[in-house]
N, C-alpha and C positions, 0 to 999 in steps of 0.2 A: 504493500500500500504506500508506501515512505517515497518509495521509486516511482511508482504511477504521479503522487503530489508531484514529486522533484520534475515527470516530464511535462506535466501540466504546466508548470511556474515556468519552467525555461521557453515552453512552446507559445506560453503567450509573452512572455518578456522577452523573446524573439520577435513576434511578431509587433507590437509594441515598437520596439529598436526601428524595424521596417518602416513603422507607420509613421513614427517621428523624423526618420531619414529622408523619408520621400515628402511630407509636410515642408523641413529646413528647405531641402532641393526644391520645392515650387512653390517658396513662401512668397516670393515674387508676385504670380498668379494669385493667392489667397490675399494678398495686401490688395491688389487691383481690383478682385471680386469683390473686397469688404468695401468697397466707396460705389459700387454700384447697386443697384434695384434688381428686382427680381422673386420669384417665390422661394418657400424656405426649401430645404433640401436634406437627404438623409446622406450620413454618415458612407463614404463609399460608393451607392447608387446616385448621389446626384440628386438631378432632377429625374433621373431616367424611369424613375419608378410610375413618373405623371404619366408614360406613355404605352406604358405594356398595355397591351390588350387596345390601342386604340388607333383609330385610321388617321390621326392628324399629330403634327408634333408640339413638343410643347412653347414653341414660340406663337403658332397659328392661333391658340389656344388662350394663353395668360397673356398675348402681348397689350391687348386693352384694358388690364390692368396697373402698368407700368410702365417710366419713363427712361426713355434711352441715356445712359448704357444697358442692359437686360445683362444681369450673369446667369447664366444656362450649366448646370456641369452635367455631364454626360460620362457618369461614373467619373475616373479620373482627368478629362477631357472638358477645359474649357471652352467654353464657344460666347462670344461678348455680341450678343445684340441689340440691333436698331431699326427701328420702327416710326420714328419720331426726330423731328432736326436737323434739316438738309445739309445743315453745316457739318455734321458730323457723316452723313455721306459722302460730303463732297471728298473732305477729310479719309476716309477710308479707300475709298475709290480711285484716288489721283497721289495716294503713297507708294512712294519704291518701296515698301517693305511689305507691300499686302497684296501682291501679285501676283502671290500664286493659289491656284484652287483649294478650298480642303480637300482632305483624302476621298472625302464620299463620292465625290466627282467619277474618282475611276471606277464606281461602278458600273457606268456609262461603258466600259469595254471602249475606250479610245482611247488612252490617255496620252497620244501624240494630237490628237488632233486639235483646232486651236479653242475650243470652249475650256477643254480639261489639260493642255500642256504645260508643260513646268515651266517658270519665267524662261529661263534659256533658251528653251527650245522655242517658243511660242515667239519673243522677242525678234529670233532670225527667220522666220519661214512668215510672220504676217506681214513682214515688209513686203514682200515678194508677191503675197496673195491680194494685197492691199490693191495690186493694179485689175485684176478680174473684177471689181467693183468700181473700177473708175468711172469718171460722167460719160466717155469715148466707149467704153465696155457696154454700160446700162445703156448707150443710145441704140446699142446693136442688139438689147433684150426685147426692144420695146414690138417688131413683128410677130415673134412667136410669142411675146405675149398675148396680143391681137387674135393669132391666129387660133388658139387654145379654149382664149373666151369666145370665141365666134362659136365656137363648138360647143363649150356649157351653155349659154346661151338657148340651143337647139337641143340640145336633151334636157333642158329642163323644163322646153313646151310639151312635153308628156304632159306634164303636172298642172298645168293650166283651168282651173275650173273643176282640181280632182278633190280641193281636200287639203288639209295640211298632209305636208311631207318632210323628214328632215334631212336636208339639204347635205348635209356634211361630207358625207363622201363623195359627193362630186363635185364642191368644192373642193376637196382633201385632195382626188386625182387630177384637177386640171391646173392646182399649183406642182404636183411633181410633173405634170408634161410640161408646163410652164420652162421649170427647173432643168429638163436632161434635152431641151428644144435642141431641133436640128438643124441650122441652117447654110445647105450646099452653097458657096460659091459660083458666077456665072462660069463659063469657061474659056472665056479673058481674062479672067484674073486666076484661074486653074491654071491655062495655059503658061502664065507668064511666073507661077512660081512650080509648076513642074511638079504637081501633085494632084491626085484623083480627087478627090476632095478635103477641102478644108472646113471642119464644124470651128461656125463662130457665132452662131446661137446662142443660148442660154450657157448655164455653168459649165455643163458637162457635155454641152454640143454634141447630144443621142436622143432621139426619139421613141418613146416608151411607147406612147399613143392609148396611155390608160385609161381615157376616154372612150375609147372604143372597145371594150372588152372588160369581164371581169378579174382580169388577170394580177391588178392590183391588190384585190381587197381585201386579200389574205395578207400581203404585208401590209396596210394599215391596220387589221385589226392585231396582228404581231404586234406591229408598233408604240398600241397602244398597250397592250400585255405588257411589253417589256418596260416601259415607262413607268408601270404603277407597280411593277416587281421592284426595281430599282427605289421607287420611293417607301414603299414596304420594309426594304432592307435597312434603308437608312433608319428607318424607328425601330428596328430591333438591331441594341447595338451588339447582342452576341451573336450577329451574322455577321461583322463585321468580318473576324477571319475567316479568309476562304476558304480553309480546311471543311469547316463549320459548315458556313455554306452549302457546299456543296453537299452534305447531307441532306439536304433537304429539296423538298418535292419543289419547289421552285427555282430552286437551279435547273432543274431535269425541264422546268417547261421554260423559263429565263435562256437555255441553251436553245431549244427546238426556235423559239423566236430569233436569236439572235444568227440562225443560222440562214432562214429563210430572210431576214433581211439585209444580209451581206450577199446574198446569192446577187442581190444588182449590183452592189459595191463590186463585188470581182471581179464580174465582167468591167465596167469602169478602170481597173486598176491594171488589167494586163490591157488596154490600150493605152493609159497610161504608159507602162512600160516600154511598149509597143515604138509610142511617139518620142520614148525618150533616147533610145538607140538612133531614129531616125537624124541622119547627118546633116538633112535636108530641112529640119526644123524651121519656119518663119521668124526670121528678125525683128526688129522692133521697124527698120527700115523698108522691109517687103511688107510689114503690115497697115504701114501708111500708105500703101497704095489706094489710091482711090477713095482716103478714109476709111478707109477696112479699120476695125478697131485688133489692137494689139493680142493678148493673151485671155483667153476667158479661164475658167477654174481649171479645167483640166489639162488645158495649156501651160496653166503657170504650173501644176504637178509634175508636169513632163519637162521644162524646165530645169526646176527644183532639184529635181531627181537626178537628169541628167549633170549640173553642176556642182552636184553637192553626195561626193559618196557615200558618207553618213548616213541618208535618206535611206531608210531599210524598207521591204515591203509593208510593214508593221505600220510605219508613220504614213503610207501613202492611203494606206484601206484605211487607217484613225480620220485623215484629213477627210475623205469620201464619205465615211459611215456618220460624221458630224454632220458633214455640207448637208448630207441627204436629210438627215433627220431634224438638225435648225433650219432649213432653206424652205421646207413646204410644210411643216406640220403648225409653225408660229404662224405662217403667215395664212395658212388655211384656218386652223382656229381664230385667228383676228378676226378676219374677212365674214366668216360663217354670223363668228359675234355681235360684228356688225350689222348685218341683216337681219339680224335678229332685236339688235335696237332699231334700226331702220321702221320695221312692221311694227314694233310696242309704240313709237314715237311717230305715228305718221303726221305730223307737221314737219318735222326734222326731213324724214323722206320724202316732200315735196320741195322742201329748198333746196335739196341735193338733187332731186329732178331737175327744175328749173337752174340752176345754176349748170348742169351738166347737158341740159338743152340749150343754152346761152351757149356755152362753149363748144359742143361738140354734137349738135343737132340728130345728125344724120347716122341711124341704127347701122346701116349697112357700110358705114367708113369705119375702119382704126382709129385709132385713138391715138394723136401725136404725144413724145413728149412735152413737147410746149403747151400742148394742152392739157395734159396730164397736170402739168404744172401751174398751172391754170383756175386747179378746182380749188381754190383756196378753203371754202367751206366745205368742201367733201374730207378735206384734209383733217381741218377742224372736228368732225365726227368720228373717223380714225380714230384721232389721238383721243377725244374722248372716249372713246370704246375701248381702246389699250390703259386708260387710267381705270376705269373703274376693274377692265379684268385683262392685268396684263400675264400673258404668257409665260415669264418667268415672275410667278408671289415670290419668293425668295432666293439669291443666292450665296455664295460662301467663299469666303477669302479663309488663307493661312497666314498669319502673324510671323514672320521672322527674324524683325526688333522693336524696340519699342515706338509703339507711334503714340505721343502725345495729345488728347483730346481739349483738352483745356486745361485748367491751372487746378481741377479735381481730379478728373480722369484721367487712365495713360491704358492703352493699350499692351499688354505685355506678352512681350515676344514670349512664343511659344505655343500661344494661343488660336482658337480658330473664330471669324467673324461671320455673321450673317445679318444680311440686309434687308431688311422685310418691306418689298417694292410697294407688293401687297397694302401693305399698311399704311405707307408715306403716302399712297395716291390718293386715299379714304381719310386724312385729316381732316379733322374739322378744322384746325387751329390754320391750317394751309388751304381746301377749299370750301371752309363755309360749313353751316351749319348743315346744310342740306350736301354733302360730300357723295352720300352715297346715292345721289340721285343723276343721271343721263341730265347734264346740259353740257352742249358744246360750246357754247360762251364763254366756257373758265378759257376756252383756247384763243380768245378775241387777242388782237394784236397790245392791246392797252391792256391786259392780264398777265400777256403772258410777259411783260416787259416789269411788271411789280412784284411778280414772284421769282423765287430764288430757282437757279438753273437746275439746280439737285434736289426740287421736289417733283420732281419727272421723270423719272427714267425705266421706260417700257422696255429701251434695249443697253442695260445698264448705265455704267458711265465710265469716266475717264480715260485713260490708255487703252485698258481692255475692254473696251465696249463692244457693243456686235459690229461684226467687218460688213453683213448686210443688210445699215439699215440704209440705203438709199436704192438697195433693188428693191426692201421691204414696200417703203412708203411709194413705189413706181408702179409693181407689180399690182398692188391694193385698188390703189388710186382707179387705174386701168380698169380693173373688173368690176370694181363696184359703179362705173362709169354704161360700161359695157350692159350691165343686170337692169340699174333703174332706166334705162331711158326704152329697153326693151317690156322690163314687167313691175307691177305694182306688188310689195309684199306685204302682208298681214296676218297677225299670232292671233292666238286664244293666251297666250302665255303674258305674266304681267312682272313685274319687276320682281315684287314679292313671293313669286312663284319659284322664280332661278335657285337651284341647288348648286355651291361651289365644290367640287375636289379640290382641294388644295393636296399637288401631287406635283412632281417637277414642272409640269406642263399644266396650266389652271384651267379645268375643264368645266364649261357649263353643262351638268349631266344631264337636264331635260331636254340635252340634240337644239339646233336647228329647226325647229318646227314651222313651218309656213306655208300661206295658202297664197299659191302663186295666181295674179290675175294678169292676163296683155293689156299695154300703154294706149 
């Protein structure tokens, strides 16, 4: 019995010793969390205990309870959130030190590509990609954009007088043909650079034509599968190790997904390859021919790839499996969104008619960029539509030194941040008492000039912001240009109806519902 005592006392004054060592080592961390808000929390669990068994994490949860900074622990894992004070976005957003993703990121299966790359890498390879989004690149998107919506347009006169229907999946497919558009060169400008054809299209300059067949709908509905597996994981933090993991029955369907959705990535990737061997490659000088615009995404891949041996097949399928799944799944959720405030709001969809008839009258033309650029107030309901439900509610930096908040707070390296978009767009204290109500007027030109630049941000902010928002805000503009002047839309669904997932992607779960009528 004497012995058993003796191993008792040592095994906890062992662990005790542990407990005090690791406390000294991130005493740092505990001085930083004692000057912040937040809920109380247990001994070793954290906050983590607030979230078992539940579909939402504990930021989405308590954060309208408390004022930024937010300490979150996550068992031994801080996490410092903000939800409130655009200064202290700006601040987190626009530091060298909070550049790089948190770890949860790489559950995303890319972690070369540039949403989830480590500073370094991400640093040298978005310079390069930065030019497939130029204003010369986007002028060369603006046909198949046209051409894509001329086509949703005509399959969504089935629907004409049926009934509501929710629209989303043909939204969802006509931003990815959007996305992989194909556009041959004449054969004077073939002729004179000595190649069968050149795709200078959309990103990836290949033609899916998901529009015409059901051949997509099984990777969007993967899509969606693995997006909410991913978010799953992240609230249970002992899936965390992949050992773990991988036990479990969602990994086994987390794989079947991720497999079917690389199947387009691969192909993608070995003409990638393909063009990067090629000796024959376009210059920046044979691509000014005639205004030809220079390198679109897959071009700059093949590029890349070719000048830089580093580049493993690993970073090329990350860079694709990103572009595909940020390129048309935001910007078809936005769009869908939209039309769905469009029909709750039909005053709102008659000044977007009539402005969209002032500019661009005629159903059976394209839609220029100039005109695109044009719908000033179509623009205005966007961005309204992306504040109250923007597609990324939160994301996540890693701390790796101290970033100073004020002359109270210090962010302490080590640490992980999270932004709650979510929540900064829904201030009362930034838009008004009535925050969570659809008006586009917060976006008036005399608005948007008194409010702070970093109580906005749909497609983050600073350095690492998204590389496409000006295909985003091109792509949008166009179709929802394209929709009303073709059909009138109208819900049975009413604001206080809307059910939010908050899940990496912010889904309104009652679909798209709408009863399509002709102009």
């Amino acid at each position: 019995m004497p012995v058993q005592l003796m191993l008792v006392y040592i095994t906890v004054c062992l662990a005790l010793t542990i407990w005090l060592c690791l406390r000294w080592k991130r005493r740092k961390l505990y001085a930083a969390a004692a000057t912040m808000d937040g809920p109380p929390c247990l001994p070793f669990l954290g906050h983590a205990y607030l979230i078992f068994g539940k579909r939402t994490g504990v930021f989405d949860r308590y954060a309208p309870k408390y004022k930024s900074p937010i300490a979150i622990w996550m068992g031994p894992k801080l996490i410092v959130a903000f939800k409130d004070n655009p200064d202290y976005f700006q601040t987190v957003m626009n530091s060298p030190h909070l550049l790089n993703k948190m770890d949860q990121y790489n559950f995303f299966r890319a972690e070369n590509g540039l949403l989830t790359a480590p500073e370094n890498v991400w640093k040298t390879e978005r310079k390069l990609l930065n030019r497939s989004f130029s204003p010369l690149m986007l002028s060369s998107f603006v046909d198949k954009f046209n051409e894509k919506d001329f086509t949703l347009v005509e399959n969504l006169r089935k629907f004409v007088g049926k009934g509501e229907v929710n629209v989303q999946i043909y939204i969802a497919k006509c931003t990815i043909d959007a996305l992989f558009g194909k556009f041959c060169l004449d054969k004077r400008w073939r002729k004179n650079l000595s190649i069968t054809c050149l795709s200078t299209g959309n990103a990836f300059g290949k033609d899916l034509n998901t529009q015409g067949h059901d051949g997509a709908d099984e990777y969007l509905r993967c899509l969606d599968t693995f997006l909410s597996l991913v978010f799953k994981r992240v609230l249970h933090v002992e899936r965390y190790l992949e050992g773990i993991y991988r036990l479990t029955t969602d990994y086994q369907i987390e794989t079947n997904c991720v497999n079917i959705i690389r199947n387009m990535s691969l192909d993608l990737m070995k003409e990638v390859k393909e063009n990067s061997k090629d000796s024959r490659s376009v210059t920046e000088q044979e691509a000014a021919y005639e205004g030809k615009p220079a390198l679109n995404f897959a071009d700059s891949l093949s590029k890349l790839a070719k000048h830089n041996p580093s580049l493993t097949e690993d970073h090329i399928k990350d860079h694709i499996d990103t572009m595909i799944m940020a390129g048309h799944d935001t910007t078809a959720t936005t769009i869908s969104n939209m039309l769905l405030m469009l029909a709750m709001h039909p005053e709102v969809q008659e000044l977007v008619y009539q402005e969209v008839m002032c500019v661009c009258p005629d159903s059976s033309s394209p839609v220029t960029t100039e005109e695109a650029n044009s719908l000033v107030y179509t623009e205005m309901v966007c961005k309204e539509t992306m504040r109250l439900f923007p597609v990324a509610p939160v994301i996540g930096r890693k701390c790796v030194a101290d970033v100073k908040l004020d002359d109270k707070h210090t962010i302490p390296a080590g640490c992980c941040v999270a932004l709650g978009i979510y929540q900064i767009h829904r201030d009362p204290s930034i838009w008004g008492l009535e925050a969570d109500k659809f008006n586009p007027d917060h976006f008036l030109p005399e608005r948007v000039a008194e409010r702070h630049p970093y109580a906005y941000l749909p497609f983050s902010g600073g350095p690492r912001n998204c590389i496409g928002i000006r295909y985003a805000w091109l792509s949008m503009k166009i179709m929802i240009a394209h929709l009303v002047r073709n059909y009138r839309f109208k819900t049975s669904l009413k604001m206080e109806d809307l059910v939010l997932k908050f899940a990496i992607v912010l889904r309104i779960t009652n679909g798209c519902l709408l009863t399509i009528e002709d102009r």
